[in-house]
MARBA-3410 file (N, C-alpha, C, O; in Angstrom, 1 decimal):
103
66.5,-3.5,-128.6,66.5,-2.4,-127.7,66.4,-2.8,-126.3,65.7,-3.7,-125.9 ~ 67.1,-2.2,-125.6,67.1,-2.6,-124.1,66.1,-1.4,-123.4,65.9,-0.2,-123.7 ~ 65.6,-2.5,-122.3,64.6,-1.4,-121.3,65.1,-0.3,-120.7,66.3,-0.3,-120.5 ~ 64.6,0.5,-120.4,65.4,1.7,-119.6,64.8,1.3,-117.8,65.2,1.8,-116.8 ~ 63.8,0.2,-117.7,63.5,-0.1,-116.1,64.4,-0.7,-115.7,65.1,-1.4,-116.4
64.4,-0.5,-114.5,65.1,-1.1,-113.1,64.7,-1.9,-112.5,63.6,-1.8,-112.0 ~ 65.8,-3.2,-112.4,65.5,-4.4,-112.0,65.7,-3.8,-110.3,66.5,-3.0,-109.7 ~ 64.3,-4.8,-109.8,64.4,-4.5,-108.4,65.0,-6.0,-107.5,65.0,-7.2,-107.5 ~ 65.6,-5.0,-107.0,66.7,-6.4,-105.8,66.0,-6.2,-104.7,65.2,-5.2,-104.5 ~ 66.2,-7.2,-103.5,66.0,-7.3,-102.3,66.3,-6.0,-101.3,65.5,-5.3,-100.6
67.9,-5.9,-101.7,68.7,-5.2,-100.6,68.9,-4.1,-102.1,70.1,-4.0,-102.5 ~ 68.0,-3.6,-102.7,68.3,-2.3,-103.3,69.0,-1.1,-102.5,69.6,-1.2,-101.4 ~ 68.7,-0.1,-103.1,69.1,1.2,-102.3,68.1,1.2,-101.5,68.3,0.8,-100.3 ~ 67.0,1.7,-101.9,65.7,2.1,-101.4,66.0,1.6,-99.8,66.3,2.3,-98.8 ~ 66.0,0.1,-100.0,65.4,-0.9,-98.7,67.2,-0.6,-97.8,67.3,-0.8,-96.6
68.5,-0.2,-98.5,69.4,0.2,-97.4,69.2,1.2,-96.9,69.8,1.4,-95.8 ~ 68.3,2.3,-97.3,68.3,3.6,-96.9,67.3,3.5,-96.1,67.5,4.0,-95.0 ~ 66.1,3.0,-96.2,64.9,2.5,-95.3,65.9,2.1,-93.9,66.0,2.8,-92.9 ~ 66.7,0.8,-94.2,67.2,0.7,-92.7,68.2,1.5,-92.2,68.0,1.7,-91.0 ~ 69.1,2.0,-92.5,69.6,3.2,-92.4,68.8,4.0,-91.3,69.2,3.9,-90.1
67.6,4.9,-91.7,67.0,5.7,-91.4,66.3,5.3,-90.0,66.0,5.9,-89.0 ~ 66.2,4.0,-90.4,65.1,3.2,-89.0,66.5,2.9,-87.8,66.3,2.8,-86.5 ~ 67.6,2.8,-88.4,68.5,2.6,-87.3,69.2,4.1,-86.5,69.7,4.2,-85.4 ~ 69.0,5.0,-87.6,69.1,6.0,-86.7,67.9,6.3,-85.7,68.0,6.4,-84.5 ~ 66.8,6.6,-86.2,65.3,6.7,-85.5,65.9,6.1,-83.8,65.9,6.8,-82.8
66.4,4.7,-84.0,66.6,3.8,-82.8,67.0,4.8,-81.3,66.6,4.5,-80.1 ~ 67.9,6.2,-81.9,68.7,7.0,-81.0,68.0,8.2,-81.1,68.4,9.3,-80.8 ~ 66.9,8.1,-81.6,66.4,9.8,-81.4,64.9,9.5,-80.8,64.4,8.6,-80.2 ~ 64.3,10.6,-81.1,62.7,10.4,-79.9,62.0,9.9,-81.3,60.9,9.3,-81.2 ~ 62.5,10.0,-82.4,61.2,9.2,-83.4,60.9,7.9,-83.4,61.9,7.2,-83.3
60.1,7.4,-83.5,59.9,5.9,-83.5,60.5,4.9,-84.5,61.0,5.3,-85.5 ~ 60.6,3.4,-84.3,61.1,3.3,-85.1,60.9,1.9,-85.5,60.4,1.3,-84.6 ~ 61.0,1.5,-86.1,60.9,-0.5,-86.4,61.5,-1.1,-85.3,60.8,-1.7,-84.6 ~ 62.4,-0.9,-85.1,63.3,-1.7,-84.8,63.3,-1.4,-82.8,63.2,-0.3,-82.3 ~ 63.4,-2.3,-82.0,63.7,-2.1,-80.8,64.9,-1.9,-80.3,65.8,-2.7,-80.4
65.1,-0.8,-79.6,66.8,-0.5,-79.0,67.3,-1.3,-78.4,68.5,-1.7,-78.6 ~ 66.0,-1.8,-77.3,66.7,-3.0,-76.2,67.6,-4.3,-77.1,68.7,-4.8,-77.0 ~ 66.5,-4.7,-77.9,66.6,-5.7,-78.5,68.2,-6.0,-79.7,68.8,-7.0,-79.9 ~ 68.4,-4.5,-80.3,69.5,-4.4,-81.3,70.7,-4.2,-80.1,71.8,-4.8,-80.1 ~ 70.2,-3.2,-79.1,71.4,-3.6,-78.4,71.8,-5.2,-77.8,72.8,-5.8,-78.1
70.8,-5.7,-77.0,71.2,-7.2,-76.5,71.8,-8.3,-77.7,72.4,-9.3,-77.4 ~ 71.5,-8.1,-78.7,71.7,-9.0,-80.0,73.0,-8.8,-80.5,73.5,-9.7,-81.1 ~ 74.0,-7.3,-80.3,74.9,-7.2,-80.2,75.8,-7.6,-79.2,76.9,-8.2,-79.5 ~ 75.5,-7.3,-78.3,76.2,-8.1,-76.8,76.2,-10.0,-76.8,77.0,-10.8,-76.4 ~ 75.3,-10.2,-77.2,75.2,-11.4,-77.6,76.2,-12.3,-79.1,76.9,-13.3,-79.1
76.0,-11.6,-79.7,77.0,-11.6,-81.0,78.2,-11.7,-80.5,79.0,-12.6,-80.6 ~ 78.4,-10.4,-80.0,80.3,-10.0,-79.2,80.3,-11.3,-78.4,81.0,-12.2,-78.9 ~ 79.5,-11.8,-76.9,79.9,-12.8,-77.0,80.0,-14.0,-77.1,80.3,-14.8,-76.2 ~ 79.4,-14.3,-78.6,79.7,-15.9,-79.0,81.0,-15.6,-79.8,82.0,-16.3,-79.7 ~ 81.0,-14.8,-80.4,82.1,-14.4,-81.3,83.6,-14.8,-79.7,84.5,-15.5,-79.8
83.3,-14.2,-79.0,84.3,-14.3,-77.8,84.8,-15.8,-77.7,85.9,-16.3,-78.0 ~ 83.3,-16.4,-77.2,83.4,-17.8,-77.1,84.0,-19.2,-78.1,84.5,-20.4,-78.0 ~ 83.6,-18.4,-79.0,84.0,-19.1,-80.3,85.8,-19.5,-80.9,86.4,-20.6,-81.1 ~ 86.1,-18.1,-80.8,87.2,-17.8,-80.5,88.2,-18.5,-79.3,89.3,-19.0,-79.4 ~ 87.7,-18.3,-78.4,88.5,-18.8,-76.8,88.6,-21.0,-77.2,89.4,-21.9,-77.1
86.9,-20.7,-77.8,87.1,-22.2,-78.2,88.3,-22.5,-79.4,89.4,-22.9,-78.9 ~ 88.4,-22.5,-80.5,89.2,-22.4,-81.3,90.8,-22.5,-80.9,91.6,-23.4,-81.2 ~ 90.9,-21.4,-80.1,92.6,-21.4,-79.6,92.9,-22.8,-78.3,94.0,-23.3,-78.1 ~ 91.9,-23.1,-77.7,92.0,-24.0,-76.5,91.4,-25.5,-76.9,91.7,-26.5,-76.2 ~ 90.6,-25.8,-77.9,90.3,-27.0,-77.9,91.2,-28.4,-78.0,90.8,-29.5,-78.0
92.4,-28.0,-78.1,93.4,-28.8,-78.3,93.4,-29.8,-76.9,93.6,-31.0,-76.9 ~ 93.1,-28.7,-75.8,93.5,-29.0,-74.5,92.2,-29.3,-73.5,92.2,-29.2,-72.3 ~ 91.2,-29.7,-74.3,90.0,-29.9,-73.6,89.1,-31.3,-73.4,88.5,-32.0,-74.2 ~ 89.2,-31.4,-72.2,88.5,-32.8,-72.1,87.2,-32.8,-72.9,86.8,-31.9,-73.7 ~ 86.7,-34.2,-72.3,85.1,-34.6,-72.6,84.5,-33.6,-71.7,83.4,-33.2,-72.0
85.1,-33.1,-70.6,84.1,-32.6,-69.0,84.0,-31.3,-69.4,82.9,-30.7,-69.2 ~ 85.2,-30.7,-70.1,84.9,-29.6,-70.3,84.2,-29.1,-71.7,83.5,-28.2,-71.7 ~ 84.4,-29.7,-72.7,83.3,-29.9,-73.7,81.8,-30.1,-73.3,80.9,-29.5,-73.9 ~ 81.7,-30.6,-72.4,79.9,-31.2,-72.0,79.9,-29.4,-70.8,79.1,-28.5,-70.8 ~ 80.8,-29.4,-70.4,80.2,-28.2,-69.8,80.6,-26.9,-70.8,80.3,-25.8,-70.3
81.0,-26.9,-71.9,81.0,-25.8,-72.6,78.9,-25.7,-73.2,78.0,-25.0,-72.9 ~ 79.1,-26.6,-74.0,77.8,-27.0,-74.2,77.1,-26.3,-73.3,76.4,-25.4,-73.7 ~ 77.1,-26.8,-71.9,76.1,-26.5,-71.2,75.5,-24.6,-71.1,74.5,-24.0,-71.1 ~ 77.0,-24.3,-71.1,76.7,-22.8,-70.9,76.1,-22.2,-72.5,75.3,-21.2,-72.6 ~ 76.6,-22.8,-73.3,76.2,-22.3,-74.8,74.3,-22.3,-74.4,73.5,-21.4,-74.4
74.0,-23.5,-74.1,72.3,-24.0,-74.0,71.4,-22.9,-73.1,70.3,-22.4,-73.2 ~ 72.8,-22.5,-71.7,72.4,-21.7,-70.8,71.8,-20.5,-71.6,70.6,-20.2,-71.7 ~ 72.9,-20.0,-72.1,72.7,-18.9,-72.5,71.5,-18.2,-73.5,71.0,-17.1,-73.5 ~ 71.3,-19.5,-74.5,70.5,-19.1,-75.6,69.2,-19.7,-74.9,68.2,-19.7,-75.6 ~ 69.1,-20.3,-73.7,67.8,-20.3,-73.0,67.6,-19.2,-72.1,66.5,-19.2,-71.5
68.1,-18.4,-71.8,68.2,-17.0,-71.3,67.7,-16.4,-72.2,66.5,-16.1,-72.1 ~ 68.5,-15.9,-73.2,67.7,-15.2,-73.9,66.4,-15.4,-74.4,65.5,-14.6,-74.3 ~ 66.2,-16.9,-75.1,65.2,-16.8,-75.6,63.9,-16.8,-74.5,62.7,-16.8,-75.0 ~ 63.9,-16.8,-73.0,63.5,-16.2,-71.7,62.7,-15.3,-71.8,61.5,-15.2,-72.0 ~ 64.2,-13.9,-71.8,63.9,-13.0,-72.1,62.7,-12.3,-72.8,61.7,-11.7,-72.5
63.2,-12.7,-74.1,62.2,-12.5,-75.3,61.1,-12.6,-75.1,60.4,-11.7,-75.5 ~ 60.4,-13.8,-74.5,59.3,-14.5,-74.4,58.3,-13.8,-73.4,57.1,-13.7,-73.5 ~ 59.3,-13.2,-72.0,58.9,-12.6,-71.2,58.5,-11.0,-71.5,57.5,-10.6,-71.0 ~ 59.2,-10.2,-72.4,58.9,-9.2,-73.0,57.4,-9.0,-73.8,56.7,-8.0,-73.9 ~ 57.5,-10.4,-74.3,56.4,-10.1,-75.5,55.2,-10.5,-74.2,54.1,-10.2,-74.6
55.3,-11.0,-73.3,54.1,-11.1,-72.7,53.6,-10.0,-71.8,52.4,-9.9,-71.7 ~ 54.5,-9.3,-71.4,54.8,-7.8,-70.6,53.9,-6.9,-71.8,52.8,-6.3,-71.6 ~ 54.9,-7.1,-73.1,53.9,-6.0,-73.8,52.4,-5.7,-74.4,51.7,-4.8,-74.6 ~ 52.4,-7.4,-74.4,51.0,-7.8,-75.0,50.2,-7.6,-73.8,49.0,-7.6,-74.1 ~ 50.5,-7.4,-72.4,49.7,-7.6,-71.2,48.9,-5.9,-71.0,47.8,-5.5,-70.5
50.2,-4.9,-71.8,50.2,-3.6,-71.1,49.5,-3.0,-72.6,49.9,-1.8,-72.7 ~ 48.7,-3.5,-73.6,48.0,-3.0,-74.8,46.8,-3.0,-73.7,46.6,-3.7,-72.7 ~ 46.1,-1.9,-74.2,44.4,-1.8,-73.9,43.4,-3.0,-74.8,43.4,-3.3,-76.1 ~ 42.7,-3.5,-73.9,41.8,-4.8,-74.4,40.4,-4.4,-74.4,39.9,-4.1,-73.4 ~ 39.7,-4.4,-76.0,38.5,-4.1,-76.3,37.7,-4.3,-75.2,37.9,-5.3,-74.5
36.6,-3.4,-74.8,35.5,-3.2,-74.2,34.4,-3.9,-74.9,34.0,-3.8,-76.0 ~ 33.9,-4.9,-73.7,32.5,-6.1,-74.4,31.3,-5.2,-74.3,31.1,-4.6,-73.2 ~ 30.3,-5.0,-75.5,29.8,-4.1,-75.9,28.0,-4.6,-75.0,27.0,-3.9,-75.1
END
């Protein structure tokens, strides 16, 4: 006889509908998991390496050593910006929590 339970997966329903619901939250006054700033910048960011990627791909044929070492460089630029960013936020937010009263 076979069981009549449900095998639970990772990315069941449940846990798509869960995000779903948290990615709309993102656009309305409810709160939500997820940070706006952050899902938006991670998209902008996506779009463009996806760009870069791309532009690489069709032109590497035609590219020096100089311009290779400076592709690089901007790739490093960039994901040291962001990860900047990030770092500077979380210190912003952690700064702007209320800190226990010494009794």
């Amino acid at each position: 006889m076979k069981s009549t339970q449900k095998t639970k997966y990772f990315f069941g329903w449940e846990n798509w509908k869960w995000l779903i619901k948290e990615l709309v939250h993102i656009y309305t006054s409810k709160s939500s998991f997820f940070s706006k700033k952050r899902i938006e910048s991670s998209i902008a960011f996506i779009i463009g390496q996806v760009g870069m990627l791309w532009f690489l791909s069709e032109h590497i044929s035609g590219f020096t050593t100089s311009d290779i070492v400076l592709w690089s460089g901007v790739e490093f630029a960039m994901a040291g910006y962001i990860v900047n960013q990030i770092q500077k936020e979380k210190k912003t937010e952690s700064s702007e929590e209320p800190k226990p009263e010494d009794v």
